[in-house]
C-alpha positions in Angstrom: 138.0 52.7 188.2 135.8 50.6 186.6 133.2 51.1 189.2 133.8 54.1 189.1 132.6 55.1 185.6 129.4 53.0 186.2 128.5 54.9 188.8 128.6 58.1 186.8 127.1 56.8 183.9 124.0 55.8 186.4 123.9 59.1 187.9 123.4 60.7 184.2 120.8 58.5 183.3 119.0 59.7 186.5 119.6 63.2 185.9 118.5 62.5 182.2 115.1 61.2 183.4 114.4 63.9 185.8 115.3 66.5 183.0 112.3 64.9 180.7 110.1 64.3 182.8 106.5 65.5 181.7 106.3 69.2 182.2 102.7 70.3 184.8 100.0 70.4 183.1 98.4 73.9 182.1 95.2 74.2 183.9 92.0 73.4 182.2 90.3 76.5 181.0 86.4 76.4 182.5 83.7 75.6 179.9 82.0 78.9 178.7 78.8 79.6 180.6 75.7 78.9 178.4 74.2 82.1 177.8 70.6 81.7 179.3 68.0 80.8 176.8 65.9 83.7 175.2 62.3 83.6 177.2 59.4 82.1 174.9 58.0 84.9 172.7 54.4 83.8 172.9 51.6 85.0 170.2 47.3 84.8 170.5 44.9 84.5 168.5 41.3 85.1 168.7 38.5 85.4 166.0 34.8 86.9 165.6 32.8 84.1 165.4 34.0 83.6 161.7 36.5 80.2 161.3 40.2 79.9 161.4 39.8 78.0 158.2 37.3 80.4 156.6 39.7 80.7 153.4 39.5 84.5 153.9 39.9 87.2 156.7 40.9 85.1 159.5 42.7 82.7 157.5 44.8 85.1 156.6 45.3 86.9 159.9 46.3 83.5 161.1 49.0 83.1 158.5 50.7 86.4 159.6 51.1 84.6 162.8 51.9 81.5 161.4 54.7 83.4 159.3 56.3 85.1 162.5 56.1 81.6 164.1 58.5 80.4 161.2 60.8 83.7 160.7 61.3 85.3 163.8 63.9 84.6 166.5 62.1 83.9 169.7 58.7 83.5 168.2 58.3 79.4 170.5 54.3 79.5 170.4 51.3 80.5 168.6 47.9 79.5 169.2 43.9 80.9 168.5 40.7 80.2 170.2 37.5 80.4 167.6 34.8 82.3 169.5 31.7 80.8 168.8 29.5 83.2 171.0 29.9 87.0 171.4 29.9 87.1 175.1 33.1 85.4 175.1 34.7 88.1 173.5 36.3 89.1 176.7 36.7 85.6 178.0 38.3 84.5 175.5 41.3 87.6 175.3 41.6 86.9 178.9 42.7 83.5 178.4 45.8 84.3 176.5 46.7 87.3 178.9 46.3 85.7 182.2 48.6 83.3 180.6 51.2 86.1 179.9 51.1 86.2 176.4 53.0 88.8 174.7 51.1 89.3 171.7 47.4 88.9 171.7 45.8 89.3 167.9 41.9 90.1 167.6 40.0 89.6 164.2 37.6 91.6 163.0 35.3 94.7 164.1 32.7 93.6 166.3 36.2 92.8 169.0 36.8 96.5 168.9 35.4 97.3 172.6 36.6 94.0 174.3 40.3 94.6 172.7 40.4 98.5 173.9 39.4 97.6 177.7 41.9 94.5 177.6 44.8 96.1 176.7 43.6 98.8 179.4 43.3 96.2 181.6 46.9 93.9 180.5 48.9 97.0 180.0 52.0 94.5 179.6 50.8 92.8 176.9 50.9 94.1 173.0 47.4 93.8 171.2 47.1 94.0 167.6 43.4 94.7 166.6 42.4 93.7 162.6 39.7 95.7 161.1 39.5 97.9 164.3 38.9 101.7 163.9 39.7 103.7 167.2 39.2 107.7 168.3 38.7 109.2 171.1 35.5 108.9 172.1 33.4 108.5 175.1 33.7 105.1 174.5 37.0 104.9 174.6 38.2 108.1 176.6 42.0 106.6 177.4 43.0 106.3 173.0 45.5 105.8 172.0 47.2 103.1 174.0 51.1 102.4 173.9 49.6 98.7 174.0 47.5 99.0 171.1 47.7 98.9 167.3 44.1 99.0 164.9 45.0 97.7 161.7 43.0 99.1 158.9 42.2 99.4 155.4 41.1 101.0 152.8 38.3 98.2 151.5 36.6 100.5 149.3 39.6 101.3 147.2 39.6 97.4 146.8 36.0 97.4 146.3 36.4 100.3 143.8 39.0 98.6 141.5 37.0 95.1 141.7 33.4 97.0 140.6 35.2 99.1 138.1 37.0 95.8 136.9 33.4 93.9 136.8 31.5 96.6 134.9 34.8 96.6 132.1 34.1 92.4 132.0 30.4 92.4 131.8 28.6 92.1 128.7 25.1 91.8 130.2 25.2 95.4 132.2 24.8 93.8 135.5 26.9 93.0 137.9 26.3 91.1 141.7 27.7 91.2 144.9 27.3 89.2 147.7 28.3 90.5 151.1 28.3 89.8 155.1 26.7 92.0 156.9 26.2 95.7 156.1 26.3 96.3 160.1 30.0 96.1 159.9 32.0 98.7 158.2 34.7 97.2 156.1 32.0 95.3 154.6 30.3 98.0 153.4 33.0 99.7 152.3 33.9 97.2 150.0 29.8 97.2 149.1 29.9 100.8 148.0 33.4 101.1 147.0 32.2 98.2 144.2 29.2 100.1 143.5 31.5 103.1 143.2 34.2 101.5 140.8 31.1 100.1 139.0 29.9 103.3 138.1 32.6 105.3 137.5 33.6 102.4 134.2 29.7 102.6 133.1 27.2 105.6 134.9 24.2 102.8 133.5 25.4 99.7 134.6 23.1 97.5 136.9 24.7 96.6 140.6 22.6 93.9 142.4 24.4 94.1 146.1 22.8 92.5 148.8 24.1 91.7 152.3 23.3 89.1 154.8 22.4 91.6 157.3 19.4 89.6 158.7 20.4 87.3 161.2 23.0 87.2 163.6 26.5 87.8 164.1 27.2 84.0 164.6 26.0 83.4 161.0 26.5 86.4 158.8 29.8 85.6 157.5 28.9 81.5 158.2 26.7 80.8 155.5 27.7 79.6 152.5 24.4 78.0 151.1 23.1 81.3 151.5 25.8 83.0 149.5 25.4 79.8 147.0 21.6 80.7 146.4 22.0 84.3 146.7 24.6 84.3 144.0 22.5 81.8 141.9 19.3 84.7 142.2 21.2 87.2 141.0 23.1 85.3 138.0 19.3 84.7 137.1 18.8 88.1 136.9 21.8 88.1 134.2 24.3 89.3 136.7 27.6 88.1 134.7 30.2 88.8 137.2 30.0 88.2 140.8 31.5 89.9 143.9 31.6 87.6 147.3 32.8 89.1 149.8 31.7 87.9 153.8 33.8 85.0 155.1 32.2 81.2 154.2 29.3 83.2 152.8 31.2 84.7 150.1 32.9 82.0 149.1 29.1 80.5 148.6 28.4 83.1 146.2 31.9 82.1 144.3 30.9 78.6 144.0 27.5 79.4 142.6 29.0 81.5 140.3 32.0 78.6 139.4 28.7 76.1 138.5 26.9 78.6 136.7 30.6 79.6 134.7 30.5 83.7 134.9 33.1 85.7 136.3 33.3 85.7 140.2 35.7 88.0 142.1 37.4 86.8 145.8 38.2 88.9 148.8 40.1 89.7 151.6 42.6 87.9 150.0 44.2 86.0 146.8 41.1 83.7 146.8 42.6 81.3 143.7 45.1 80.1 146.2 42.6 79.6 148.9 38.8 78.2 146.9 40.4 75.9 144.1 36.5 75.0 143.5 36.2 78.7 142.3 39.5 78.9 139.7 37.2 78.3 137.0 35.4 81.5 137.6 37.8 83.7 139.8 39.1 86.7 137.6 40.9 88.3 140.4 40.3 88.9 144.5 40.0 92.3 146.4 42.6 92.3 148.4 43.4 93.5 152.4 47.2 92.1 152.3 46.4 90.7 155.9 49.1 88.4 156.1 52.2 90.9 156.2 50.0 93.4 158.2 49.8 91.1 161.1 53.2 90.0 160.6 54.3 93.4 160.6 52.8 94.3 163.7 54.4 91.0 165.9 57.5 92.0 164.3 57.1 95.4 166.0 56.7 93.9 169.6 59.2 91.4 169.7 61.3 93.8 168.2 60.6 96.4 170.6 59.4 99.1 168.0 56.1 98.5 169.0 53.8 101.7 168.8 50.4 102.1 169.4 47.6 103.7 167.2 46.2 102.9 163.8 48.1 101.2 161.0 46.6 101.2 157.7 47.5 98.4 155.9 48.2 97.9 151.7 44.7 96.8 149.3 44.9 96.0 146.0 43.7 93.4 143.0 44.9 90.1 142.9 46.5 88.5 139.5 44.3 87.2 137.2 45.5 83.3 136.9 44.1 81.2 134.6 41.7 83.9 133.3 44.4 86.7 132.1 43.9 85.7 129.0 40.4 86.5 129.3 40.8 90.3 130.4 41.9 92.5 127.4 44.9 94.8 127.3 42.9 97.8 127.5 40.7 96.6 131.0 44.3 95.9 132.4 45.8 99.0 131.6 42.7 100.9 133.5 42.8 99.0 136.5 46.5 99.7 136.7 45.7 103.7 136.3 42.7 103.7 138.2 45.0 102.1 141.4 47.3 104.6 140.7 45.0 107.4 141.4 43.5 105.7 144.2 46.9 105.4 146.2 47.9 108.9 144.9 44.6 110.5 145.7 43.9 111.9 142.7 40.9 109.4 142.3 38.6 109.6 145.5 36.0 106.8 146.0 33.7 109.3 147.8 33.1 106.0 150.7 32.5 107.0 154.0 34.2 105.4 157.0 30.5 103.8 157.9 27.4 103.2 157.0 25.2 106.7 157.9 
């Protein structure tokens, strides 16, 4: 009997074990598939033969692609060739599209041509042209192009509320500028929208403007000692406030006028940030807002809302800094009307597109 029970109670422990035994495991879910990586968004660069670090127009450019770098999604690379020659124009866009760029940025007027038959040529591949005017024309039969954006601006409006803020600032009656060359037109326009502005604050006021119109493309906007001793001339002549507007060369003119301790006015963009040798003269800086143009425009493409044509891009005055205590109530209050009536067209600057 004894046996008996022993050999029960060993068959219920059996039974026990088998009944808690470890239940089959569950199979193992697969890993989620990486999603493939977005493809590099790529962005170019390519200047006139003006520097990347010229404080100014391309400086600026290059910080609406330097922005984009930073703040959009997908934007991996970003780079710019400095042409040194004209005749690499084409060369030098080429580089960027053979390499399958998506974006390919061009600074500055004189690349107008090379950038229209390139993005004929890469029809693939977005191209955001600064300062470039297009129409249909025998020169460029095939415009617009679903490839292409010309980003302009309205530089004599900017011109037109610097010269009207000089002539309210003077006490000599005369006023200076010191420009790149007159050859291309957003430089004049900010030439005659100065002389413009000028007049319109005082019919008698004296306007010394003289552009660096004699020598080459490859030094126009590249000279700063010329700027320096053109600017010096002028304050000579009693100018009192000094317009600089050209690349390296304007910012020549601003130093002279820094040394000599008169009012000097930037360009292109909010100069005080960019020439800290010139805060002791700069009163403000006729602005082309560059920087969120060209960031605009790569946002566009990589967003796929890319259109081609022209884009006209904001102007306006920059702050006045150190010197705002320097420019009374009553000069402020005009500038603020007077860009008012410029952007509601109630105030014309009478500028043509060109030079005749």
């Amino acid at each position: 009997m004894r046996k008996l029970f022993m050999l029960v109670a060993l068959l219920l422990v059996v039974a026990g074990v088998a009944c808690t035994a470890a239940p089959t495991p569950a199979p193992t879910a697969a890993p989620p598939t990486k999603a493939p990586a977005a493809p590099a968004f790529r962005v170019g660069l390519v200047t006139d033969v003006g520097k990347i670090d010229d404080k100014s127009f391309n400086q600026s450019t290059w910080e609406g692609v330097q922005k984009a770098s930073k703040e959009i999604p997908g934007v991996t690379e970003i780079k710019y060739i400095e042409t040194t020659d004209p005749k690499d124009y084409d060369k030098n866009i080429a580089q960027f599209a053979d390499a399958k760029y998506d974006v390919i940025v061009t600074v500055g007027f004189a690349l107008t041509d090379a950038t229209y038959a390139a993005a004929k040529k890469y029809p693939s591949t977005k191209f955001v042209g600064i300062d470039q005017f297009l129409s249909k024309d025998k020169d460029h039969p095939d415009w617009p192009l679903s490839n292409l954006v010309g980003v302009t601006f309205d530089e004599d409006k900017a011109g037109y509320l610097a010269g009207a803020l000089a002539a309210q600032l003077s006490k000599t009656g005369t006023i200076g500028a010191v420009l790149g060359t007159d050859v291309v037109p957003p430089v004049w326009r900010f030439g005659e929208g100065y002389r413009a502005g000028a007049k319109a604050i005082n019919p008698n006021i004296n306007i010394v403007v003289v552009y660096h119109s004699d020598v080459g493309f490859d030094k126009t906007f590249t000279d700063p000692e010329w700027g320096k001793t053109t600017a010096l001339s002028q304050i000579d002549k009693k100018a009192d406030v000094v317009f600089g507007a050209g690349g390296k060369t304007g910012n020549g003119a601003l130093l002279g006028a820094a040394e000599k301790k008169v009012f000097c006015i930037g360009v292109d963009t909010d100069q005080y940030l960019t020439v800290p040798e010139a805060k002791g003269c700069l009163v403000s800086s006729a602005m082309k807002l560059l920087t969120p143009s060209t960031f605009n425009m790569i946002k566009a493409a990589k967003d796929g809302a890319f259109k081609g044509g022209l884009y006209t891009g904001p102007v306006g005055l920059a702050p006045y800094h150190d010197l705002d205590a320097q420019v009374p109530a009553a000069v402020k209050t005009k500038i603020q009307e007077l860009d008012k009536g410029l952007q509601d067209g109630t105030i014309k600057t009478n500028v043509a597109p060109a030079k005749p």
